[in-house]
C-alpha positions as CSV (number, residue, x, y, z in Angstrom):
1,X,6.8,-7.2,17.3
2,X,9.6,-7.6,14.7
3,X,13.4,-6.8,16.0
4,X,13.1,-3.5,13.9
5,X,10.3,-2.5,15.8
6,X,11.9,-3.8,19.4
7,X,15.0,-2.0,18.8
8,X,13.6,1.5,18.2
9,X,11.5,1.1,21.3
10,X,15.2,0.3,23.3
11,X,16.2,3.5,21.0
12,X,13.8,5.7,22.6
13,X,13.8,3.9,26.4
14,X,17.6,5.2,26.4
15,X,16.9,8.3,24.8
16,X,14.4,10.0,26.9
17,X,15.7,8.0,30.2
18,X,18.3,10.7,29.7
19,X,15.4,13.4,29.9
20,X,16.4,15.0,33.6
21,X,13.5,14.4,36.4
22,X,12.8,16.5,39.2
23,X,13.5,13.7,42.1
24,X,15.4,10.4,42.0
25,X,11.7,9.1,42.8
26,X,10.1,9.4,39.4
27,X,11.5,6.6,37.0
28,X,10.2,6.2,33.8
29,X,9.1,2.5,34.8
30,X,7.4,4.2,37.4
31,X,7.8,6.0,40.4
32,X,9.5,4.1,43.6
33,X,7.8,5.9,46.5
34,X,3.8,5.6,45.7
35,X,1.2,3.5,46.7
36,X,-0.8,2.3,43.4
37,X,-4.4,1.7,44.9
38,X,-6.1,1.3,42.0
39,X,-9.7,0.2,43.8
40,X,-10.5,-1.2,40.3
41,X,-14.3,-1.7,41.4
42,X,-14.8,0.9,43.7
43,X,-18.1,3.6,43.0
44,X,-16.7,6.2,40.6
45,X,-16.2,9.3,41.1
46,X,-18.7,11.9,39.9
47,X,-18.6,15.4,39.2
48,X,-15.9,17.5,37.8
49,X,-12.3,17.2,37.9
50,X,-10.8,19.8,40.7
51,X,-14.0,19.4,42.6
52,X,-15.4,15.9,44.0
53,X,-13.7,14.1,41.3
54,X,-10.1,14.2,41.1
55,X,-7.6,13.0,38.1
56,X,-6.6,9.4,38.5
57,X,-2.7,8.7,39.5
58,X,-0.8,5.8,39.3
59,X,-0.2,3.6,36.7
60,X,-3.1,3.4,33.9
61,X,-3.7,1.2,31.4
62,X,-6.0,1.4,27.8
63,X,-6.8,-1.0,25.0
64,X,-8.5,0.1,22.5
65,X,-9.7,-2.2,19.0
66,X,-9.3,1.0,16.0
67,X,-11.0,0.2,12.5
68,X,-9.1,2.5,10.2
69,X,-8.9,3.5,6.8
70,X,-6.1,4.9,4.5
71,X,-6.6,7.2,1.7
72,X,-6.0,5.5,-2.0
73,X,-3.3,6.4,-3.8
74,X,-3.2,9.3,-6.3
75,X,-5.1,7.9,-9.1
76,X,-3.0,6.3,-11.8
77,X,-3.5,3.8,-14.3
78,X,-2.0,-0.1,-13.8
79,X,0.3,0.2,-17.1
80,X,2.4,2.6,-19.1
81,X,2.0,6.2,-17.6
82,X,1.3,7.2,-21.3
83,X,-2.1,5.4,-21.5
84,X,-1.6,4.6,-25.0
85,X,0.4,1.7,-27.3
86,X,0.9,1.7,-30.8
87,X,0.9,-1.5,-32.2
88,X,0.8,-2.1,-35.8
89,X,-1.9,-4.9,-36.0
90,X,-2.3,-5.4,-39.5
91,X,-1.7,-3.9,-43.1
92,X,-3.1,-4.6,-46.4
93,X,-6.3,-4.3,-48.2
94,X,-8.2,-6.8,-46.5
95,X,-7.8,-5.6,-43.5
96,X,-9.4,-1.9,-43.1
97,X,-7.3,-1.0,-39.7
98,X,-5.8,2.4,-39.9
99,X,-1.9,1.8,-39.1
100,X,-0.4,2.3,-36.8
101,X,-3.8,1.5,-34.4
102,X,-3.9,3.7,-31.4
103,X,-4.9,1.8,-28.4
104,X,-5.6,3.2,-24.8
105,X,-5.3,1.5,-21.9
106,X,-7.6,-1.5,-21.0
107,X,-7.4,-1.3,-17.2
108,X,-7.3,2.7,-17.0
109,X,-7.6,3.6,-13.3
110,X,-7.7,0.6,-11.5
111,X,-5.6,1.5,-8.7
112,X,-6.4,0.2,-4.9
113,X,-9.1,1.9,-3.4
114,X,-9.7,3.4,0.0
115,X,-10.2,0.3,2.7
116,X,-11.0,0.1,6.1
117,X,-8.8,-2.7,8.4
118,X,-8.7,-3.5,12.1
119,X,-6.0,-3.4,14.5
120,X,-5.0,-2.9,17.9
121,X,-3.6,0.5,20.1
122,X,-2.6,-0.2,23.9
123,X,-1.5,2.9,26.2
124,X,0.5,2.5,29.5
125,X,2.3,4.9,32.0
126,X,2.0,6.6,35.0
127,X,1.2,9.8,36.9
128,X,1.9,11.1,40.0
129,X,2.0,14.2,41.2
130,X,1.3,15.8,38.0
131,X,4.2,14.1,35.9
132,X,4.4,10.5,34.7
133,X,5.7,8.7,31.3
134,X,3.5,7.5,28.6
135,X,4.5,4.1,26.1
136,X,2.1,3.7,23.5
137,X,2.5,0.4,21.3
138,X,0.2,0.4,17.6
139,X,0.0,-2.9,16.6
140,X,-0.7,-4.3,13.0
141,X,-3.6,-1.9,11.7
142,X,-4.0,-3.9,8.0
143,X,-6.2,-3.5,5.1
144,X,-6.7,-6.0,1.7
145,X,-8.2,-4.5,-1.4
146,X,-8.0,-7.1,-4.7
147,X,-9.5,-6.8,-8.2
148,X,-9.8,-9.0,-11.0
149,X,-9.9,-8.5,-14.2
150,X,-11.1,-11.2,-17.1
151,X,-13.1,-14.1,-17.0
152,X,-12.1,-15.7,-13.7
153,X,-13.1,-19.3,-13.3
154,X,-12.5,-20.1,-17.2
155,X,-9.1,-22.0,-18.0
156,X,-6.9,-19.8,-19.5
157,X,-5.6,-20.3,-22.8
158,X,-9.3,-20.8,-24.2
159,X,-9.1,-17.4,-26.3
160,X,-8.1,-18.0,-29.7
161,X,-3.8,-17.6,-31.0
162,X,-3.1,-16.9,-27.2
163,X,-4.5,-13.4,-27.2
164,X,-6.1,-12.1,-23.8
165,X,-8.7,-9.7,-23.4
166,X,-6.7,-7.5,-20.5
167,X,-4.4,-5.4,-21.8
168,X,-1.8,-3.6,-19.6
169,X,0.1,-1.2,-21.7
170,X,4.2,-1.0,-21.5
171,X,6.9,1.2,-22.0
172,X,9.0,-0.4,-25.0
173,X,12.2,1.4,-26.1
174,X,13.5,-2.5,-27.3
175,X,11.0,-3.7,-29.3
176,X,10.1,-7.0,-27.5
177,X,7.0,-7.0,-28.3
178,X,7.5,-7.7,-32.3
179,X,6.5,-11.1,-33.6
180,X,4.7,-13.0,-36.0
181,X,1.2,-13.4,-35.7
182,X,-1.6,-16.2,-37.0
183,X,-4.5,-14.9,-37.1
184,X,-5.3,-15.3,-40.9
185,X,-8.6,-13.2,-41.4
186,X,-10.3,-12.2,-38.4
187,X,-12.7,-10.5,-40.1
188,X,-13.6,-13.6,-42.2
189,X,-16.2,-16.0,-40.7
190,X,-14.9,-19.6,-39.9
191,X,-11.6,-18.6,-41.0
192,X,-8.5,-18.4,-38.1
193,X,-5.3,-19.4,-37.1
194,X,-3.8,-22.3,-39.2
195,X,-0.5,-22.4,-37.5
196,X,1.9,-20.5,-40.1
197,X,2.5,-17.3,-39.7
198,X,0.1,-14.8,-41.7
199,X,1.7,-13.2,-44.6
200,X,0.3,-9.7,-43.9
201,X,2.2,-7.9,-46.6
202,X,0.9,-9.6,-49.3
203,X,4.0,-10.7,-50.6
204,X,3.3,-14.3,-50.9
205,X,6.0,-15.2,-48.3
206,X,4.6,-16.2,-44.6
207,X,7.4,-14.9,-42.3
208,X,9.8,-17.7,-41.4
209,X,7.5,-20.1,-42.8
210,X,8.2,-19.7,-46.4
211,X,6.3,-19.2,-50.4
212,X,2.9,-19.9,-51.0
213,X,3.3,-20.8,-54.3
214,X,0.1,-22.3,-55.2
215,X,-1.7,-19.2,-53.7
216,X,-4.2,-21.7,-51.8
217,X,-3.0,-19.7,-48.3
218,X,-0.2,-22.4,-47.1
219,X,3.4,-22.2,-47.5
220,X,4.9,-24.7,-49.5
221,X,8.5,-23.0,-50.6
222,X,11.3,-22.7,-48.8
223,X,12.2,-18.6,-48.6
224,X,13.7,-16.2,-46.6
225,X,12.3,-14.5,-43.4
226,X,9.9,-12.1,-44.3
227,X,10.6,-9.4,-41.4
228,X,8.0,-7.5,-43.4
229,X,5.3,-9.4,-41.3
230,X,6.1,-8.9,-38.0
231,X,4.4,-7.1,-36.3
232,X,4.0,-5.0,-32.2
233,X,1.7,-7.2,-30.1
234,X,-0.5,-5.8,-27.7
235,X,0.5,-7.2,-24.4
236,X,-2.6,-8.7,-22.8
237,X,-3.3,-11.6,-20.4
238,X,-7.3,-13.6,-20.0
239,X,-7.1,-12.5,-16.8
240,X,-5.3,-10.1,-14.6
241,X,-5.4,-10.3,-10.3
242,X,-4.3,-6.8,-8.5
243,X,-3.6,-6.9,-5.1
244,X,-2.7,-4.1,-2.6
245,X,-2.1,-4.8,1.2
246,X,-1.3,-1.8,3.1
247,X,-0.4,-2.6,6.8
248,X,1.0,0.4,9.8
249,X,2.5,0.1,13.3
250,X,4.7,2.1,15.7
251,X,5.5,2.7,19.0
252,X,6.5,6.6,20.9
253,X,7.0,7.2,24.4
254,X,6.9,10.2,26.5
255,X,7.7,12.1,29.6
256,X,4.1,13.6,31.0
257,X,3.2,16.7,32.3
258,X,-0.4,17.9,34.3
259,X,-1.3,21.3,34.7
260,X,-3.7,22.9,37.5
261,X,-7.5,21.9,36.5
262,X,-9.1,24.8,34.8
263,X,-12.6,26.5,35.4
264,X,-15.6,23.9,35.0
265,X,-13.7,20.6,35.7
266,X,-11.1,20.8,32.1
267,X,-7.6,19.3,32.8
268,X,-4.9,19.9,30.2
269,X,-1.4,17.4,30.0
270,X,1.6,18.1,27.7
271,X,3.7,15.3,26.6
272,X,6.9,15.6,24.7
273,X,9.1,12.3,23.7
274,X,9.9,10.5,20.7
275,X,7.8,8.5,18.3
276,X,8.7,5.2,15.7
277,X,6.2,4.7,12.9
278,X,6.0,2.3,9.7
279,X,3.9,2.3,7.4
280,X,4.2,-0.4,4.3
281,X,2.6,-1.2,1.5
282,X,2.7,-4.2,-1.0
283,X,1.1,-3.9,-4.6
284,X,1.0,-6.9,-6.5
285,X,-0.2,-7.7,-10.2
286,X,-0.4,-11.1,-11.6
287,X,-1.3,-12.0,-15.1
288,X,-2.2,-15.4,-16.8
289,X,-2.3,-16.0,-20.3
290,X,-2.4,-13.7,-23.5
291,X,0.5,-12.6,-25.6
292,X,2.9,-12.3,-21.5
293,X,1.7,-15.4,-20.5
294,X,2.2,-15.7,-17.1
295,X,3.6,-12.4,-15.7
296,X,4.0,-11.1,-12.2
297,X,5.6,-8.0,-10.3
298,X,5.6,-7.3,-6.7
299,X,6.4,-3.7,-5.5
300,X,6.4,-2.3,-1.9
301,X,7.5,0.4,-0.6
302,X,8.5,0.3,3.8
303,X,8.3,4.2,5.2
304,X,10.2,4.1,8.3
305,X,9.3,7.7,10.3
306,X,11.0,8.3,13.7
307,X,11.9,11.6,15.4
308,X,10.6,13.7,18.1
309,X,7.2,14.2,19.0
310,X,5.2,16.3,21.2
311,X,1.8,15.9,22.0
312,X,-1.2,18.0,24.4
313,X,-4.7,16.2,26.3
314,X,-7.5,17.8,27.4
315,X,-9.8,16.3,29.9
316,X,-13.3,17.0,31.3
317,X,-15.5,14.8,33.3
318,X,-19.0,15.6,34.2
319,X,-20.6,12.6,36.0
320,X,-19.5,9.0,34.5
321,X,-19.0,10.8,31.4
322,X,-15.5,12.2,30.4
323,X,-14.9,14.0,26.8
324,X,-10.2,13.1,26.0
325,X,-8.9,15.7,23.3
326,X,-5.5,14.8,21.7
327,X,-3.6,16.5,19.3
328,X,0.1,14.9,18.1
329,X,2.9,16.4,16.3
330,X,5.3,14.3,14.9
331,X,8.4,15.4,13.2
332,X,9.6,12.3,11.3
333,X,12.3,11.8,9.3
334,X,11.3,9.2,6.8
335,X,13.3,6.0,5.7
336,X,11.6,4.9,2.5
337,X,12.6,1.2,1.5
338,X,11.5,0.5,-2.4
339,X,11.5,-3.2,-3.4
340,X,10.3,-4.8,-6.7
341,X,10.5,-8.0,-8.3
342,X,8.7,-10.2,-10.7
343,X,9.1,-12.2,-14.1
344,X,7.6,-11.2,-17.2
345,X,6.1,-14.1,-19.8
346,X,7.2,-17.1,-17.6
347,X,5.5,-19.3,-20.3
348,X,6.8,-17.7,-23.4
349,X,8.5,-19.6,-26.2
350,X,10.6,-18.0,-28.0
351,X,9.6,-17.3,-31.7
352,X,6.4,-18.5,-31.3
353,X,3.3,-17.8,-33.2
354,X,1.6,-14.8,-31.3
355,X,3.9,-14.5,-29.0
356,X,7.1,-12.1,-28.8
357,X,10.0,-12.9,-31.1
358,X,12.9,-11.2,-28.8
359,X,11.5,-11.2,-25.5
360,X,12.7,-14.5,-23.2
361,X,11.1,-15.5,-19.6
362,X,12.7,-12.4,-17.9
363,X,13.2,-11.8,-14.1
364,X,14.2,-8.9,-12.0
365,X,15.1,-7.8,-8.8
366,X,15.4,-3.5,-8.1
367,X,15.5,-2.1,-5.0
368,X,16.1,1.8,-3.5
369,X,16.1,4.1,-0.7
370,X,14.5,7.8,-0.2
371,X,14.7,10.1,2.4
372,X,12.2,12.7,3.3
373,X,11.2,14.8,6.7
374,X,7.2,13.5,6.7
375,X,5.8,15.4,9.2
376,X,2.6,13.8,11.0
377,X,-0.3,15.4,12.7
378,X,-2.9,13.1,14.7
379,X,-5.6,14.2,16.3
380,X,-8.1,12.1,18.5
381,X,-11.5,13.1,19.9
382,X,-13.1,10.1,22.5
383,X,-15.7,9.8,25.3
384,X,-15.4,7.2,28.0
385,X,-18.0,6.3,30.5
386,X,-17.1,5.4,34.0
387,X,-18.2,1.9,35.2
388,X,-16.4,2.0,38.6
389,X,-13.8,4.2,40.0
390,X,-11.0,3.0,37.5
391,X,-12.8,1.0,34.7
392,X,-14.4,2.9,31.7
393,X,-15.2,1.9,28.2
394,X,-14.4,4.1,25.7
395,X,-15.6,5.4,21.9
396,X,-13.5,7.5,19.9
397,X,-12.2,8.6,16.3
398,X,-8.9,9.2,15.3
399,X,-7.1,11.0,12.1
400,X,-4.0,11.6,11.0
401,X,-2.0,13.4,8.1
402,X,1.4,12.8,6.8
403,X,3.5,14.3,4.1
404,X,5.6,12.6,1.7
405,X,5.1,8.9,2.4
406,X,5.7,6.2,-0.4
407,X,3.0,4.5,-2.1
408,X,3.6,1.1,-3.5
409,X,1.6,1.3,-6.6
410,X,2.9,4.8,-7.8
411,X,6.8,3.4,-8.0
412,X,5.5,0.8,-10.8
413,X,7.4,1.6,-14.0
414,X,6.1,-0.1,-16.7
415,X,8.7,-0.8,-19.2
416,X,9.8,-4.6,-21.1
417,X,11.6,-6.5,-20.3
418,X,12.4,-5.8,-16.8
419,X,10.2,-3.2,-14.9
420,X,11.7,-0.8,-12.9
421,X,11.1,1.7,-10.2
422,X,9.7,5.2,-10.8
423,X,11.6,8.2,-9.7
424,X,10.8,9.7,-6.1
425,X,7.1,10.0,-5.7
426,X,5.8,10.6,-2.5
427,X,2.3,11.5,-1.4
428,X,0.7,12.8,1.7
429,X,-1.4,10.4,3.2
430,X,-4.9,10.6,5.6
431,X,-6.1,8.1,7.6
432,X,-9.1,7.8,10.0
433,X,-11.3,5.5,11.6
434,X,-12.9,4.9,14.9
435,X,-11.7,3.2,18.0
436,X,-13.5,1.5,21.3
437,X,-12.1,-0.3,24.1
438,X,-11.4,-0.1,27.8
439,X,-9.1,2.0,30.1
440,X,-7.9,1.4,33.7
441,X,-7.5,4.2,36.1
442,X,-6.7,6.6,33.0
């Protein structure tokens, strides 16, 4: 558990320690004048609570292995919210390309998807005399969704004049992407890149690389730039990884309260306490190759929730067999941490052929913080079965909602040369999964 995590726990101990009890005897490490016969293998007891069987007291324990899920992200495309790029390929007569050539995005929706990942939940407390403590701890539920796009597993740099065949579109209010590009005829069979710089206006001049003035196609005059031929790349990589690892954990504890059993065995408890939950998520995009050869940004986003909680349990046993209902409330106030950085075209030369003429190697660094009230619902639904007196295995499910939480891949902004974070925008969130372990005297 990370000191983050340990120091809100000591946060809430002192908090709710300062809760008043009714008698010195009931600590909230458990209470000094009781005799904790567990009887772990003793025959269980059957029948209904309030009649033969009676509602363990005590201390209790519960593990439980959960195998959750959390909903995607809205959908949104990896590249320039726009979903086009206008890049002015080529121009002449030869070349029958209307200009500018509208592109749309390559990659459109690819945005992580809905996983599911494993992870721990451990219960512990007391009750006695119809009042108790609870400390839950959630350990490290994580999921890992990755796509790839390209040909994976051929070298990169194989495509011809450095193009790729991924393109991720980008925000451009600079210009970076001009250059001059070899590509001679594409439309001309056996002909290509000959490594001076294609004079696409038809002036005779071949950018910085001076006059043809033989006509035969290579320039043999000195001249001045023509700035005529340059022209917007598309920026593309051979192959593009996207990564998103979303990953939760929390800890709440709270002061316990059993009512009288009802008719036919039911038992309802009220809890009320306070409640530390994170919730991160890393979204990572790597490209290799193409006209942004190599390019990477990492973006997370940490939502920090803590703030009262209050919570209700409803019990009934018939035989071994005892149905829990749980309902949570939690009224967080959310610390959202944004963090991005990267480098874009870490293999770029400057002023080379196909490549941009005004865009260096850049790197960059942005962070930010937001702060929203996320509130949180939960609700679980299990049935245990009783293998002695105070061992049962449980099977559950569990769901919860939350509003306005931070979603890694959303913050992306797309613009050269150095990125960016969006403006706030959060998203409510569902998760659910199931859940089986074992519980002691609970």
């Amino acid at each position: 558990m990370s000191s983050q995590r340990i120091a809100a726990l000591l946060f809430l101990v002192m908090l709710l320690t300062g809760v008043p009890a009714a008698g010195q005897h009931y600590q909230p490490f458990g209470p000094v004048e009781h005799d904790h016969d567990w009887k772990l293998f003793a025959p269980a007891d059957l029948g209904m609570y309030g009649e033969d069987a009676h509602a363990p007291e005590g201390f209790y324990f519960t593990y439980e292995r959960v195998l959750w899920n959390f909903s995607r992200p809205v959908m949104r495309p990896t590249g320039s919210r726009a979903g086009e790029f206008f890049a002015i390929l080529f121009t002449g007569d030869e070349f029958d390309a209307p200009d500018p050539y509208q592109l749309s995005n390559a990659i459109g929706t690819s945005v992580p998807e809905a996983d599911f990942g494993w992870g721990n939940r451990f219960e512990l407390g007391y009750m006695v005399d119809d009042r108790g403590w609870l400390l839950g701890v959630l350990g490290d539920v994580n999921t890992d969704y990755t796509m790839q796009f390209g040909e994976f597993g051929v070298n990169p740099g194989t495509n011809p004049a450095g193009t790729g065949s991924v393109a991720i579109l980008f925000d451009d209010p600079l210009n970076t992407m001009l250059g001059f590009v070899d590509f001679e005829d594409p439309f001309a069979a056996g002909d290509g890149p000959d490594g001076f710089a294609d004079d696409l206006d038809d002036d005779g001049i071949h950018g910085w690389d001076g006059f043809d003035a033989d006509g035969n196609g290579v320039p043999d005059t000195l001249a001045p730039t023509d700035y005529d031929d340059l022209r917007t790349l598309l920026p593309t990589f051979e192959e593009v990884l996207v990564r998103n690892l979303a990953e939760t954990s929390g800890v709440e504890l709270m002061r316990a309260h059993r009512l009288d059993p009802l008719h036919y065995g039911g038992v309802v408890e009220f809890y009320y306490g306070a409640r530390f939950l994170q919730f991160d998520e890393d979204y990572l995009v790597s490209g290799i190759g193409g006209t942004l050869s190599d390019s990477n940004w990492d973006t997370t986003a940490q939502n920090n929730m803590v703030g009262p909680q209050v919570a209700t349990r409803y019990i009934n046993r018939r035989g071994r067999w005892t149905l829990d209902l749980e309902g949570r409330f939690f009224a967080a106030y959310n610390i959202q941490n944004l963090e991005q950085k990267g480098i874009i075209g870490s293999l770029l030369v400057p002023s080379g052929l196909n490549q941009p003429l005004f865009l260096n190697p850049t790197t960059f660094f942005h962070t930010r913080t937001d702060k929203h009230f996320s509130p949180f619902v939960e609700l679980r639904l299990e049935t245990s079965y009783q293998l002695t007196k105070a061992v049962a295995l449980t099977v559950g499910y569990t769901a919860m909602y939350a509003d306005k939480v931070a979603r890694a891949s959303d913050y992306v902004k797309y613009r050269l040369p150095d990125m960016g974070l969006r403006s706030e925008r959060p998203q409510d969130m569902f998760t659910n999964g199931v859940n089986f372990g074992i519980e002691i005297n609970r």
